[in-house]
C-alpha positions as CSV (number, residue, x, y, z in Angstrom):
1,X,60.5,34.6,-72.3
2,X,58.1,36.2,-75.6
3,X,55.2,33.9,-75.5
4,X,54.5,31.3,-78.2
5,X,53.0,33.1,-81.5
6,X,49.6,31.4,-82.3
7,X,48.1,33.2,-84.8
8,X,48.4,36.6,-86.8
9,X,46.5,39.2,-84.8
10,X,48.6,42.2,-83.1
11,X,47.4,42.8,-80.0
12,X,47.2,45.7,-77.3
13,X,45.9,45.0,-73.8
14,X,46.0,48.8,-71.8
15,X,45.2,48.6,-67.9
16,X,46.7,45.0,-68.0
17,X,47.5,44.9,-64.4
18,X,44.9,45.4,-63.2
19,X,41.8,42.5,-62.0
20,X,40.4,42.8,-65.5
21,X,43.2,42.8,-67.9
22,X,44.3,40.2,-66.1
23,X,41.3,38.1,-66.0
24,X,42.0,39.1,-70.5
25,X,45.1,38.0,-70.5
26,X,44.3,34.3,-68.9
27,X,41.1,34.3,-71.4
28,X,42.8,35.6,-74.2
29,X,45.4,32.1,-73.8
30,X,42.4,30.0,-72.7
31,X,40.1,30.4,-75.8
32,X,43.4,30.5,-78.0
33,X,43.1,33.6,-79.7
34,X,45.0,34.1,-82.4
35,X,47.7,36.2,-81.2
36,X,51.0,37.1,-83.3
37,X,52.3,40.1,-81.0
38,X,51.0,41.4,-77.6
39,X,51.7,44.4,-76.2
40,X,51.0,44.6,-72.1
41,X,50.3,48.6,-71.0
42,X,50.2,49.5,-67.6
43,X,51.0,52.8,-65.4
44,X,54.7,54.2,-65.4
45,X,55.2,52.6,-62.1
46,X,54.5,49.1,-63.6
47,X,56.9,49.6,-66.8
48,X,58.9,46.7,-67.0
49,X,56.8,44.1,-64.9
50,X,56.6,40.8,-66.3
51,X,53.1,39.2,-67.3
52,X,52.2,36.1,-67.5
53,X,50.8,34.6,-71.0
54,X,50.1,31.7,-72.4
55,X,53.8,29.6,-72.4
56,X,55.6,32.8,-71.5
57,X,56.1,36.1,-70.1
58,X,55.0,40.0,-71.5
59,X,56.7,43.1,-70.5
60,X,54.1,45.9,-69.4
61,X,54.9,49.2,-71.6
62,X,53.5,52.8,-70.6
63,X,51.0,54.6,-73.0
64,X,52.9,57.2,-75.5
65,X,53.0,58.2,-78.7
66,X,53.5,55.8,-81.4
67,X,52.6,53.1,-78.8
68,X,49.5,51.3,-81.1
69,X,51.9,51.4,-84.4
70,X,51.0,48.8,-86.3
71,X,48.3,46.7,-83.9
72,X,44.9,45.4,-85.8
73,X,43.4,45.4,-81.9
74,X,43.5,46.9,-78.7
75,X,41.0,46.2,-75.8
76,X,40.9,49.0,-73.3
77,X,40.4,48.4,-69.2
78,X,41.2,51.9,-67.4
79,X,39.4,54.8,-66.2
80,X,37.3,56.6,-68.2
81,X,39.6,60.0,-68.1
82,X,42.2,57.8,-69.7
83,X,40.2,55.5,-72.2
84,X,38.7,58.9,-73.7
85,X,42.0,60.3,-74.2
86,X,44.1,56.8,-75.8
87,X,41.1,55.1,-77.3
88,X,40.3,57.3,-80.1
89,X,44.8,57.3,-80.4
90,X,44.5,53.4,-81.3
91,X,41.9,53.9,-83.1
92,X,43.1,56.3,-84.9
93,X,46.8,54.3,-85.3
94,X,43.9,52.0,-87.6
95,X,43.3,49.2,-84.5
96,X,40.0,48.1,-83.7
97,X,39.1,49.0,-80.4
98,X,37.1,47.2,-77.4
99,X,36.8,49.7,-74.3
100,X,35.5,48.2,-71.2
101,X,35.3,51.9,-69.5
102,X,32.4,53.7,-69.7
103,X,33.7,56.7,-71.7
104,X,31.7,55.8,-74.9
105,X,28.7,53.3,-74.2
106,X,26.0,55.5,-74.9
107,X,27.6,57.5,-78.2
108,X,25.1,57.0,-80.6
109,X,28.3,55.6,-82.9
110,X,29.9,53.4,-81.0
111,X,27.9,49.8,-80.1
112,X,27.7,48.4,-76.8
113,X,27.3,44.8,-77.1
114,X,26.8,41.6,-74.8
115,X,28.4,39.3,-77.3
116,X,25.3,36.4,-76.9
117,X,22.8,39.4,-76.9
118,X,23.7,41.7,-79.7
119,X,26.6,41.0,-82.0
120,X,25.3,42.3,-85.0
121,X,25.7,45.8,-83.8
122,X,29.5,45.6,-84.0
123,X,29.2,45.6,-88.0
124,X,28.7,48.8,-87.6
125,X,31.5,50.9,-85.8
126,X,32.3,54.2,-88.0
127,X,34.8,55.4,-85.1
128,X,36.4,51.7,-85.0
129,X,35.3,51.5,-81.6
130,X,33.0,49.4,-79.5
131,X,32.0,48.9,-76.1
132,X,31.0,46.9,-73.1
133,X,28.4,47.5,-70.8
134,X,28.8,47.7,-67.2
135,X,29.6,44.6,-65.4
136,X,26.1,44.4,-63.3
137,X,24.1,45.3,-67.0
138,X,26.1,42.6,-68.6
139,X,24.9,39.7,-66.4
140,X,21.4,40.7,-66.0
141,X,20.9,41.2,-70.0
142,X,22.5,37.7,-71.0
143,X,19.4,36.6,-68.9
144,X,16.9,39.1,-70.2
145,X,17.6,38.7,-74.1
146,X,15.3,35.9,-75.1
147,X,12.9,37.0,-72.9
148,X,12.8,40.4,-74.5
149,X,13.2,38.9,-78.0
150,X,10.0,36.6,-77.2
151,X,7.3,38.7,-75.3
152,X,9.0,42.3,-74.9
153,X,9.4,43.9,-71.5
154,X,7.6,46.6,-70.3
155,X,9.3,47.1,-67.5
156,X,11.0,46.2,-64.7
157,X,12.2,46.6,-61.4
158,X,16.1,45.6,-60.5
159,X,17.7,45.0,-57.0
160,X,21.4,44.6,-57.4
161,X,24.1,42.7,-55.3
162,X,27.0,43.6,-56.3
163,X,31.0,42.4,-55.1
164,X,33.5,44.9,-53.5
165,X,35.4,43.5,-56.8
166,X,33.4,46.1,-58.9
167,X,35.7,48.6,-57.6
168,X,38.9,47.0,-58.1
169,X,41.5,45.9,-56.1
170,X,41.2,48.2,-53.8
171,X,37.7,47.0,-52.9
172,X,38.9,43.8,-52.0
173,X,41.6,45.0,-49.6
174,X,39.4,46.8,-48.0
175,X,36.9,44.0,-47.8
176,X,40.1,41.6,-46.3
177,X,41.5,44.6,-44.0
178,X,37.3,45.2,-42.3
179,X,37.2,40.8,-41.8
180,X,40.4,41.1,-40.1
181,X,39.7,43.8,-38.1
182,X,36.4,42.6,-36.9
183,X,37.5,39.4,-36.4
184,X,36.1,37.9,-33.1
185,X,34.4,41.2,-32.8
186,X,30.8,40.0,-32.8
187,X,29.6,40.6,-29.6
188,X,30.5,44.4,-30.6
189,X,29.4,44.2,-34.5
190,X,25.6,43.3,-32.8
191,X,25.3,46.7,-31.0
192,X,27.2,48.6,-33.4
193,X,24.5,50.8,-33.9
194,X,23.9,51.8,-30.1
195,X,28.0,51.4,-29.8
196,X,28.8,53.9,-33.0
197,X,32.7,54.2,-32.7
198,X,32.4,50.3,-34.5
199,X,30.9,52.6,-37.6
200,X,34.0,54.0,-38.9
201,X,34.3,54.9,-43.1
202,X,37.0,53.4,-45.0
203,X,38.8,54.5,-47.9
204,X,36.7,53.1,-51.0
205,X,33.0,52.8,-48.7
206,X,32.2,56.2,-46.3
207,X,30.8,53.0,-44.0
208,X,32.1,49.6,-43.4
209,X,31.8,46.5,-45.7
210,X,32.3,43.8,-44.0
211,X,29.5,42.4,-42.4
212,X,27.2,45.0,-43.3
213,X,25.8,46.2,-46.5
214,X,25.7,49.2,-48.2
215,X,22.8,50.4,-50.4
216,X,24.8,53.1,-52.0
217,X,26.7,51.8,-55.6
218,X,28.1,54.7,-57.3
219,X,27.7,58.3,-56.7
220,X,24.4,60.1,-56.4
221,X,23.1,61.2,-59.7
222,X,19.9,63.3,-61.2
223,X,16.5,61.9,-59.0
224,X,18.7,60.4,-56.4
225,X,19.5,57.6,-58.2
226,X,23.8,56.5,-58.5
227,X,25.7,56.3,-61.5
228,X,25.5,52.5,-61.4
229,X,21.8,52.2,-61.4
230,X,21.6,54.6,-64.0
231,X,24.0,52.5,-65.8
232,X,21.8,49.5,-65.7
233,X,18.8,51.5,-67.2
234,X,20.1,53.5,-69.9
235,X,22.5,50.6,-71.1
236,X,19.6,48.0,-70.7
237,X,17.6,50.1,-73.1
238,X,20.1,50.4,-75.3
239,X,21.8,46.9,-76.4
240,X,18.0,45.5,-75.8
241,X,16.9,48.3,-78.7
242,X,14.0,49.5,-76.5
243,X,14.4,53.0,-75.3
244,X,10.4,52.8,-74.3
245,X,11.4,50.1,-71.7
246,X,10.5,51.1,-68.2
247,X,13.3,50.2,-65.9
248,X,13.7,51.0,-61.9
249,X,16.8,49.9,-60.4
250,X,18.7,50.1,-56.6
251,X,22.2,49.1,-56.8
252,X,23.7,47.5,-53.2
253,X,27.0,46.6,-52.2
254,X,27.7,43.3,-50.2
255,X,30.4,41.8,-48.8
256,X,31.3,39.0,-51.2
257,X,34.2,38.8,-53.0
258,X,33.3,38.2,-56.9
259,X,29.9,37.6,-58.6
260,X,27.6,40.6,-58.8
261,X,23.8,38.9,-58.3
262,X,20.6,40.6,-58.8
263,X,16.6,40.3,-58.3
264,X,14.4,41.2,-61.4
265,X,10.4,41.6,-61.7
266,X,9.4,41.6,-65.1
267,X,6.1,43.1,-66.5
268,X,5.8,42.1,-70.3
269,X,3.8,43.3,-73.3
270,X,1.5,40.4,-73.0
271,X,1.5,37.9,-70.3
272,X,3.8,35.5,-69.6
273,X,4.2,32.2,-67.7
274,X,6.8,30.3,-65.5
275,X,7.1,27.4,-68.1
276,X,7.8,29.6,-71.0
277,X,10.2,31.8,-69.3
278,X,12.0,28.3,-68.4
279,X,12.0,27.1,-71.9
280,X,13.5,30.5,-73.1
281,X,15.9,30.3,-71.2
282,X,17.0,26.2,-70.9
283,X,19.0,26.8,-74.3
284,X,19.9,30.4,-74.2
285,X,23.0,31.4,-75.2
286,X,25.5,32.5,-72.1
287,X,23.0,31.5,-69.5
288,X,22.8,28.3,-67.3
289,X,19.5,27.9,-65.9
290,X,20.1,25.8,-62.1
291,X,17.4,23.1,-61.4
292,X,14.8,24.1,-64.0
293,X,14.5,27.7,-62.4
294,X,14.0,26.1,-58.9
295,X,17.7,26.3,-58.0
296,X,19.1,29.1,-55.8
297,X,22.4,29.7,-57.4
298,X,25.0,32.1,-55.9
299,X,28.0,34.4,-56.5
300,X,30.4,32.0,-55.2
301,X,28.8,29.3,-57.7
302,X,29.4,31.9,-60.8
303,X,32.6,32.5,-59.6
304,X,35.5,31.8,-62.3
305,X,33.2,30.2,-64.7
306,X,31.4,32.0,-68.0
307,X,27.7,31.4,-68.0
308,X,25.4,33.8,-66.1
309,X,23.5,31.3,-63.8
310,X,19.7,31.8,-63.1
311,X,17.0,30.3,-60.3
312,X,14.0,31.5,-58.3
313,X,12.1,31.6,-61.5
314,X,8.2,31.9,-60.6
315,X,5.3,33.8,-61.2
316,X,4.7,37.1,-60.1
317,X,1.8,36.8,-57.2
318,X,0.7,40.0,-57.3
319,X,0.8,40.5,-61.0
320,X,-0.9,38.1,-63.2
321,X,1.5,37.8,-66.3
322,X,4.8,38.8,-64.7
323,X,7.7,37.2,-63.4
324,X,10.4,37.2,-60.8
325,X,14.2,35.5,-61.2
326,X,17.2,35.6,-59.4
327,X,20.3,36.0,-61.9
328,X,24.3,36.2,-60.7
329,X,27.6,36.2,-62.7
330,X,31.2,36.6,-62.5
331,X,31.1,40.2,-62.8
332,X,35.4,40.0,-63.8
333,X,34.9,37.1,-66.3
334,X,31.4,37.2,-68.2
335,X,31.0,41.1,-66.7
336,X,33.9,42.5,-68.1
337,X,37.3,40.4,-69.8
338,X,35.4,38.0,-71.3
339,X,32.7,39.6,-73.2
340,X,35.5,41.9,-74.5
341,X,37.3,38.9,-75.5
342,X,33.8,37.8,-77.2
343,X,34.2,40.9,-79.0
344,X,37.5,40.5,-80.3
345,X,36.5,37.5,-81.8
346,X,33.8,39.1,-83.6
347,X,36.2,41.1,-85.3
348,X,37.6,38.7,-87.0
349,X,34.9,37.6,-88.7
């Protein structure tokens, strides 16, 4: 059954089968979006499976030519091989295009916006494509925003916790596959190291996930840092409009399902205290500050809802001026589907 029409927009989801498009399609019908015609696209093995969408159904389509005929959007969730190649296509077929890969965030003409941070920069878009930041960048700059906006960061140092959900599905059935496995196991799992045949690799992780954590996100890049922490620093800079910032970051992953949580020290341009920090962020746009700062919120808390949630707010002991938070989000919802759902609306105005 075609879904009920609720508005005007044509509308192309590509890599909807996966945990983000998904996660698009259910926020797409939640924050009624105006949509007249949607258009599912998934891998040639998924042709023909049925979506759900709002009151009714969506067949998934394969990418080919012609396939973004006529659509005023298309939202992009695939790997970055693929989103290089088809982007520019719907964008060239005259949609507007949202690409959650990271095939075009730092392309001096394309904007990468966090919809509560910087929306202004989608006005301009001369190749009629913009893009979201990495899921772990997302959450933390929601949180850093009005802090940047008020006192300007020097720099800071980032320690990430990120969900086996960052990699997909696959992440989480290896994380479920490793629990059952170990499962009554801990009498082993507590001399695994003087043990060693516990210590196996799996397919996504070169060493197990569950129970253990890995302080290894992404591949290794230039000066031993991964591709994710890089990520965080050169996307930071960029939707904050700082290039000077000074940013360190190590990027772990950690057996939890969905949330990506992180630790941040902040060193600003002139000093700053606990009780402004807290009043910067009370009302801040996309953020949810837990307890006044003195709460301890957690992935599973940011779980399934939109707000990036922040605690541990205090003072920097061993730096007059600077301080330390603790910030976590859904890194599927606010991290990915629905900041390029934020984006869509954008367009439209």
């Amino acid at each position: 059954m075609s879904p009920r029409v609720r508005g005007d927009v044509r509308v192309g989801v590509v890599g909807a089968t996966g945990l983000v498009g998904a996660e698009m399609l259910r926020i797409l019908d939640e924050r009624a979006f105006p949509v007249g015609e949607l258009r599912a696209y998934a891998s040639p093995r998924r042709e023909g499976r049925k979506l759900p969408f709002g009151d009714g159904e969506v067949a998934c389509q394969v990418l080919r030519e012609g396939c973004f005929d006529a659509l005023d959007l298309v939202i992009v969730d695939v790997d970055d091989p693929l989103a290089l190649e088809w982007a520019p296509v719907a964008a060239a077929a005259g949609a507007k295009v949202v690409d959650n890969s990271a095939a075009f965030r730092m392309d001096s003409d394309v904007p990468l916006v966090v919809a509560e941070v910087n929306p202004e920069d989608m006005q301009s878009m001369p190749r009629n494509i913009a893009s979201c930041p990495n899921c772990t960048t997302m959450v933390l700059v929601t949180a850093l925003a009005p802090l940047q906006r008020a006192a300007g960061i020097d720099r800071m140092v980032v320690s990430t916790y990120q969900s086996v959900s960052g990699a997909g599905q696959v992440g989480m059935h290896e994380l479920d596959g490793q629990w059952a496995k170990y499962d009554g196991q801990s009498e082993r799992l507590r001399r695994a190291g003087a043990l060693g045949d516990v210590i196996e690799p799996g397919e996504v992780w070169s060493k197990p996930i569950a129970g253990n954590v890995i302080p290894l996100a992404g591949s290794v890049k230039e000066a031993g840092y991964t591709s994710e922490e890089w990520k965080l620093v050169r996307e930071s800079r960029k939707i904050l409009h700082d290039d000077a910032m000074r940013v360190s970051a190590t990027c772990v992953r950690v057996p939890v399902y969905v949330g990506h949580a992180m630790t941040a020290n902040l060193q600003f341009h002139r000093a700053v205290s606990r009780d402004e920090v807290v009043e910067l962020l009370r009302d801040a746009p996309g953020v949810t500050l837990v307890d006044d700062g003195k709460g301890f919120p957690t992935p599973l808390e940011s779980a399934g809802i939109d707000p990036v949630l922040v605690g541990r707010v205090r003072e920097d002991a061993s730096h007059p001026g600077a301080i330390d938070l603790w910030v976590t989000g859904d890194n599927l919802r606010k991290g990915a589907a629905l900041n390029a759902v934020q984006m869509a609306e954008l367009l439209l105005h």
